[in-house]
C-alpha positions in Angstrom: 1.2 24.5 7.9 0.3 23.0 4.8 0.6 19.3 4.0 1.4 18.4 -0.2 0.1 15.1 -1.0 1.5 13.6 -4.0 -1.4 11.5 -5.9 -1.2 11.5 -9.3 0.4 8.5 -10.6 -1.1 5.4 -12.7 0.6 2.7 -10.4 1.7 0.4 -13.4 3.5 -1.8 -11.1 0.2 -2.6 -9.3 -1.7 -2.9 -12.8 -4.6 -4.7 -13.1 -5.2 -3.9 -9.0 -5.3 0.0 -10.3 -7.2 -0.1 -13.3 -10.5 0.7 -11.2 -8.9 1.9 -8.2 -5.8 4.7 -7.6 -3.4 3.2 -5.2 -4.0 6.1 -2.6 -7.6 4.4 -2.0 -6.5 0.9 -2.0 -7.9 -0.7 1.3 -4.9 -1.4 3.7 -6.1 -3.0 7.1 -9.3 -1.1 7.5 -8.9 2.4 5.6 -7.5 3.9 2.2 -3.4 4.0 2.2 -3.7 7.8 1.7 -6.1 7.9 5.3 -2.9 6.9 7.0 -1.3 9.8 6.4 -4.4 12.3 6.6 -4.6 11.0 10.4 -1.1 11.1 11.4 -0.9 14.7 10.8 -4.5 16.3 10.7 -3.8 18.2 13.6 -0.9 19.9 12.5 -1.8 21.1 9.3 -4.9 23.3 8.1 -5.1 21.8 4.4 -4.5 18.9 2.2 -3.3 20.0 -1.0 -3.4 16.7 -3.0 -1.8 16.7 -6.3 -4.3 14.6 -8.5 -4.3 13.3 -11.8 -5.5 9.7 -12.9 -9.2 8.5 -12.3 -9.1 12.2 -9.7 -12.5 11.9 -9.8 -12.9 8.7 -6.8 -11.3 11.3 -4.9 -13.4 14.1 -5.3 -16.1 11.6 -4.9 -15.1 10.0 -1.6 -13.5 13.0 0.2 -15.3 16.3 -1.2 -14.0 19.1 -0.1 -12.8 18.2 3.8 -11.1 15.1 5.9 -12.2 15.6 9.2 -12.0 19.1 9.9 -9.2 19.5 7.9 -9.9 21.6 4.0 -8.9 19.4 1.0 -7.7 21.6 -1.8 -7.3 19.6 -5.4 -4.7 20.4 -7.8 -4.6 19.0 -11.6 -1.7 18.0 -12.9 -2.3 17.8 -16.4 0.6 19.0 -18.9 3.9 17.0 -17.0 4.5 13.5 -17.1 6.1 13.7 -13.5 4.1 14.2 -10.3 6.8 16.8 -8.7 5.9 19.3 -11.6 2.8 20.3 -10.5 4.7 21.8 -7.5 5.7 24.4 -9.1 1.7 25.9 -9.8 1.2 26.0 -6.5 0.6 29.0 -4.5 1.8 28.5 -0.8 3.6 30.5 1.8 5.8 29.6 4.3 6.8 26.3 5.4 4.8 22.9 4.1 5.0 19.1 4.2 5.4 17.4 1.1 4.6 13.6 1.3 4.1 10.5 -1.3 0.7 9.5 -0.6 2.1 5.4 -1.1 4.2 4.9 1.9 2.6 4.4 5.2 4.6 6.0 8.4 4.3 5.4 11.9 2.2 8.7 13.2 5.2 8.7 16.0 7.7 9.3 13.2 5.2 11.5 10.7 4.8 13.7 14.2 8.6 14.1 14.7 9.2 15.7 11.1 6.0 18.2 11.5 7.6 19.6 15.1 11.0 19.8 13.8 12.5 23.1 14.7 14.6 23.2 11.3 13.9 22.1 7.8 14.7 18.6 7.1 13.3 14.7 6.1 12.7 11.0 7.0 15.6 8.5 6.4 16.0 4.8 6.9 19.0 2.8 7.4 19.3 0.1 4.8 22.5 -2.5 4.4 22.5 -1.7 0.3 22.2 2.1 0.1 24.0 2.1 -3.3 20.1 1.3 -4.8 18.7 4.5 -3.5 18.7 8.3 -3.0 21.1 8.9 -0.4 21.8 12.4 1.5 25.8 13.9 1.6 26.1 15.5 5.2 28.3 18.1 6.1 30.2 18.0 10.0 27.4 19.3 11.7 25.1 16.8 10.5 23.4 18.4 7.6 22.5 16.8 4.6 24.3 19.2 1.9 23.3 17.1 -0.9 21.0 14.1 -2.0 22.9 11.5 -4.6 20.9 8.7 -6.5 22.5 5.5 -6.4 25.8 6.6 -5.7 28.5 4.2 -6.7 30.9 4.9 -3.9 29.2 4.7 -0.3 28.5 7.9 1.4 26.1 7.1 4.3 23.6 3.8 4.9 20.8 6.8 5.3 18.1 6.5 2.3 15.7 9.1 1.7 11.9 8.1 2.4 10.7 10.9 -0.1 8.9 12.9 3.2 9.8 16.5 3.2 9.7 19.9 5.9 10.5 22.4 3.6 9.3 26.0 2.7 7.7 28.5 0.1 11.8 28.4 -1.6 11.2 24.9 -2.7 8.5 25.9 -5.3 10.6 28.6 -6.7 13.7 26.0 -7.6 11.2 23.5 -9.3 10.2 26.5 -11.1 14.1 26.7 -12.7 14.6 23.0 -12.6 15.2 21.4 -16.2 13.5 18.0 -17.1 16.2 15.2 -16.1 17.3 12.6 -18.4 14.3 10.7 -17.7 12.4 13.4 -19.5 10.9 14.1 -15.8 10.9 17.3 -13.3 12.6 15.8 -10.1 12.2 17.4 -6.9 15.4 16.1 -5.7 17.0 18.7 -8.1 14.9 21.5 -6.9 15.9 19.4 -3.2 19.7 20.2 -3.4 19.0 23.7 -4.6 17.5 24.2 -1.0 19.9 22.2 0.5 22.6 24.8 -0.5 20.5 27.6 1.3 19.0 26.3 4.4 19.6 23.8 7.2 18.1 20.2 6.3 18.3 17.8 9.4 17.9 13.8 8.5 15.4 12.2 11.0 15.8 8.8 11.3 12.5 6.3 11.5 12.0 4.3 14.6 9.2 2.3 13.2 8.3 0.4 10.3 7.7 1.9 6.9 5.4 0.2 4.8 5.0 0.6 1.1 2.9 -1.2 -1.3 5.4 -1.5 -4.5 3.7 -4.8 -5.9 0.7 -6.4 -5.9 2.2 -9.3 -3.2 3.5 -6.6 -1.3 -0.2 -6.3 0.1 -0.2 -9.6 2.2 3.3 -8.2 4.1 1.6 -5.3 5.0 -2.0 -6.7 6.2 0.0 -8.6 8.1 2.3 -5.7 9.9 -1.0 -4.4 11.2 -2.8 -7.8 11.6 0.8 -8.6 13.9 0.1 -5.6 16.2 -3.4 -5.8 17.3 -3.6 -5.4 21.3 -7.1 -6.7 21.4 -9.4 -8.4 19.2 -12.4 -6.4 17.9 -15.6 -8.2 17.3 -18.9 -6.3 16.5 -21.0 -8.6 15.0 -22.0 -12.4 15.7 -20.1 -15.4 16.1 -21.7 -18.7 16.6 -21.6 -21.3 19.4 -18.4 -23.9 18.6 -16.4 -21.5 17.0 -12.5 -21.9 17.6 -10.9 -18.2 17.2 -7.3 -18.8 18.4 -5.1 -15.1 19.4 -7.3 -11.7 18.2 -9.1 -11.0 15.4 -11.5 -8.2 14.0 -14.9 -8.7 13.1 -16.6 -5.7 11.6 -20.7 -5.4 12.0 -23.7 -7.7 10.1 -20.8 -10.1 9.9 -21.5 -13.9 10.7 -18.9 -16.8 11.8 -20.8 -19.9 12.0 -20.3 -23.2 13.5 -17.2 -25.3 13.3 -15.2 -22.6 11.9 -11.6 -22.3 13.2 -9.5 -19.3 13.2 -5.7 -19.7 13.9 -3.7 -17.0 14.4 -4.9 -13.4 13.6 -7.8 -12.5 11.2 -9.4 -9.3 9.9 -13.2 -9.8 8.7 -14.8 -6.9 7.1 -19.0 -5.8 7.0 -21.4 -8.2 5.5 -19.3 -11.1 5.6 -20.3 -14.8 6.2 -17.8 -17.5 6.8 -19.7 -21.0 6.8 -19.3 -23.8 9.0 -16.0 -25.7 9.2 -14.1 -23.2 7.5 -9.8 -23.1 8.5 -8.4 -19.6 8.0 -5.1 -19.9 8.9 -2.2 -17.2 9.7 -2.7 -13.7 8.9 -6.0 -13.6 6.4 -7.4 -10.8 6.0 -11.2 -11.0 4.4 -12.5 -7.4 3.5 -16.9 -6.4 3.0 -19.2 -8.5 1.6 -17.3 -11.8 0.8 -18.6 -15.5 1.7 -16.5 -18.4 2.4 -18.1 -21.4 1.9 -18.0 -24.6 3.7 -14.8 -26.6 4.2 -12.6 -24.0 3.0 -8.9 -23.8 3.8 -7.7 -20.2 3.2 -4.4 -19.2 4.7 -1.9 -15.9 4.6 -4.1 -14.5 2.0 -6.4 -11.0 0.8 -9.9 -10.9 -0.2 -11.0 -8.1 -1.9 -14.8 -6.9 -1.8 -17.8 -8.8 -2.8 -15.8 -12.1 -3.2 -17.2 -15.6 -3.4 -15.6 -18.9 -1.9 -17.2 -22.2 -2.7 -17.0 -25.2 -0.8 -13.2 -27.5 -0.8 -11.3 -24.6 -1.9 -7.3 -24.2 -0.7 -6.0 -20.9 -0.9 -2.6 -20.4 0.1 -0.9 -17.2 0.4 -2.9 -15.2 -2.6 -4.1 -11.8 -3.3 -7.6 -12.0 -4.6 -9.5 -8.7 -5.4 -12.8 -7.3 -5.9 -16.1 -9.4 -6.8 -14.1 -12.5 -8.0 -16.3 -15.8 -7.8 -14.4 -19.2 -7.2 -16.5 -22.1 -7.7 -16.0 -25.4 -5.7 -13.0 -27.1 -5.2 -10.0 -24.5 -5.8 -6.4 -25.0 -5.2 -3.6 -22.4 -5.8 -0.2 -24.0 -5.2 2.6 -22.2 -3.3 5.7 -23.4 -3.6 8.2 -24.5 -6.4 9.0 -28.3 -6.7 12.7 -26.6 -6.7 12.5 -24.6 -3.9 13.5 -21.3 -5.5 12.0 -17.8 -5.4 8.8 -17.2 -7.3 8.2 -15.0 -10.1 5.4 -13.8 -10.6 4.7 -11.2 -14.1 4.3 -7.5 -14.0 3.8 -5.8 -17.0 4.8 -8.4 -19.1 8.2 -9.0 -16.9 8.7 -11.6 -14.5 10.0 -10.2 -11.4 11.4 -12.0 -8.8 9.0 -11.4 -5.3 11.7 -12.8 -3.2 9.1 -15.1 -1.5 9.2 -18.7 -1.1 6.0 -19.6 -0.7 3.2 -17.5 -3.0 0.2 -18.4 -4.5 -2.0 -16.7 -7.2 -3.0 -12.9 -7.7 -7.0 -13.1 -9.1 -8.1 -9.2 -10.6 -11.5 -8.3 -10.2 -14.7 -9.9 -11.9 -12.8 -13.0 -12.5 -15.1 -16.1 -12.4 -13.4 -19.7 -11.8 -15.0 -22.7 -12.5 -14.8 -26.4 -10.7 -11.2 -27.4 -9.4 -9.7 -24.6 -11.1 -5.5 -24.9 -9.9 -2.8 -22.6 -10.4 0.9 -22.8 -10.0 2.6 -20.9 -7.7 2.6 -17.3 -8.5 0.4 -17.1 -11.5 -2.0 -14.7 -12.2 -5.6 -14.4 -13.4 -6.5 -10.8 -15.5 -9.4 -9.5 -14.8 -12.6 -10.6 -16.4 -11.1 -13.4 -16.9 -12.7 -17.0 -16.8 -11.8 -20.7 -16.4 -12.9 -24.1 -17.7 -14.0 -26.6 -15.2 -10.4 -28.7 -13.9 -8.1 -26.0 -15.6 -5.0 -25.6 -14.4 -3.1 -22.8 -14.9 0.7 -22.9 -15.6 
């Protein structure tokens, strides 16, 4: 069996985070969001066929021609806006998995669509199904055909975009016309098959995890941060050092003196957190990064190669790659009026649905002394600040 990876996309939503990096290698916990899905199912499948487009070169570079022992096969998709049309170019036989590389599944439910005996894909229960793709099913259970946001309700069952299918599925995209959103949609060429082979809906018994924003990156840390069994600590940690429940602690990585830990924390290679420094609730701190002194950092993301100074508060932010924060930095959280905060996305405000956020900083960003920010603002990359700006 072959796996279909879908990998082409530019990621607006998570625009400035993308410009350097495609989504599918965007550190989550301790590997790329695509190696998520390369490990759940390696040993059921003999290739990788990863439909690439935008900045495909990364991963050429990282991944060459083989994940594990499993061959990577590349495919361009150059001439159609939409990443289902390269589908139809390819050249497979007999059945095949075709997954979105952005959605992280359990391996337990991954596992349970590769061994199913029929065709068929991974559904989710949801209490507003009216917002989605949603399957009709026939009286023995299977799905006849899939409906986008239907107006009347037909089952609380969304579809997760994961697919057993076979060879037939490439031959309807062939005769699919572009949709109304100018795009080739596989859930045309999807109903085509429906009418012609058995399609079983497989429920998910664990948690699906999708990165759709750039907050959405703290929830997920956190999922995995949540569900460590055991800490992990490879590297040194000081004499006075409070660590409170489990945290991870990757190699040449320092914790000195006075530092207190409370409540789960990831810390990648390289990093140093100095003394008296409070990380608080879920953090998660990836290579090469320094936390300076008398720090407060809680519920927050560190990207690589990013810098800390001394009296900083950092409250539930996403920070990226090689961002420098001088002394004395304060993002504020939370809305003198209590209300959701909004935070821009291409130009929109969009409500995150979170009481409590911080700040999103893009890479290279440089702050200067007592730099503050309002609760969900963001810094663009390359950007820099005046000493005591605040940012509203």
């Amino acid at each position: 069996m072959k796996a279909v990876i879908l990998a082409a996309g530019e990621w607006s939503r998570l625009k400035p985070f993308t410009d350097n990096t495609p989504k599918p290698l965007i550190k989550i916990f301790w590997k790329p969001i695509i190696e998520y899905t390369f490990d759940a199912i390696n040993d059921y499948v003999d290739e990788f066929i990863i439909i690439v487009k935008y900045k495909q070169s990364l991963f050429r570079e990282k991944y060459k021609d083989k994940y594990k022992k499993v061959k990577i096969t590349y495919v361009e998709q150059w001439e159609e806006t939409w990443t289902w049309a390269a589908i139809k170019n390819l050249n497979i036989q007999w059945d095949l998995l075709i997954l979105n590389w952005d959605s992280i599944f359990d391996k337990n439910d991954l596992e349970k669509l590769v061994k199913l005996p029929w065709y068929g894909c991974l559904v989710k229960k949801v209490s507003n199904p009216e917002k989605y793709w949603v399957f009709k099913l026939n009286k023995d259970d299977e799905a006849i055909e899939i409906v986008e946001k239907p107006e009347k309700f037909i089952w609380d069952l969304i579809n997760l975009w994961a697919y057993k299918v076979n060879d037939k599925i490439i031959d309807y995209t062939k005769e699919v016309k572009k949709s109304i959103r100018w795009d080739i949609e596989i859930t045309c060429a999807l109903n085509k098959f429906l009418k012609n082979f058995s399609f079983k809906l497989k429920e998910i018994k664990w948690e699906f995890l999708d990165v759709s924003f750039p907050w959405d990156i703290l929830w997920v840390n956190s999922y995995f941060l949540n569900n460590l069994k055991k800490s992990k600590i490879d590297w040194e940690i000081e004499k006075n050092v409070t660590v409170k429940w489990k945290i991870v602690l990757w190699k040449w990585s320092i914790l000195k003196s006075w530092t207190y830990i409370e409540w789960n924390a990831y810390i990648g290679e390289n990093t140093i957190i100095w003394p008296n420094a409070y990380i608080r609730w879920n953090t998660y701190i990836w290579d090469k990064c320094k936390i300076w002194n008398a720090c407060e950092i809680k519920n927050s993301s560190f990207g690589d190669f990013t810098n800390v100074a001394h009296l900083s508060y950092i409250w539930d932010s996403v920070i990226w790659n090689h961002v420098n924060i001088w002394w004395g930095f304060i993002s504020a959280n939370l809305r003198h009026d209590n209300k959701n905060i909004k935070i821009p996305v291409k130009d929109v405000l969009v409500d995150s649905w979170l009481r409590k956020f911080g700040c999103i900083i893009w890479d290279n960003a440089k702050l200067w002394i007592n730099t503050s920010t309002y609760p969900g603002r963001v810094i663009n990359t390359n950007a820099f600040t005046l000493p005591s700006e605040i940012i509203k």
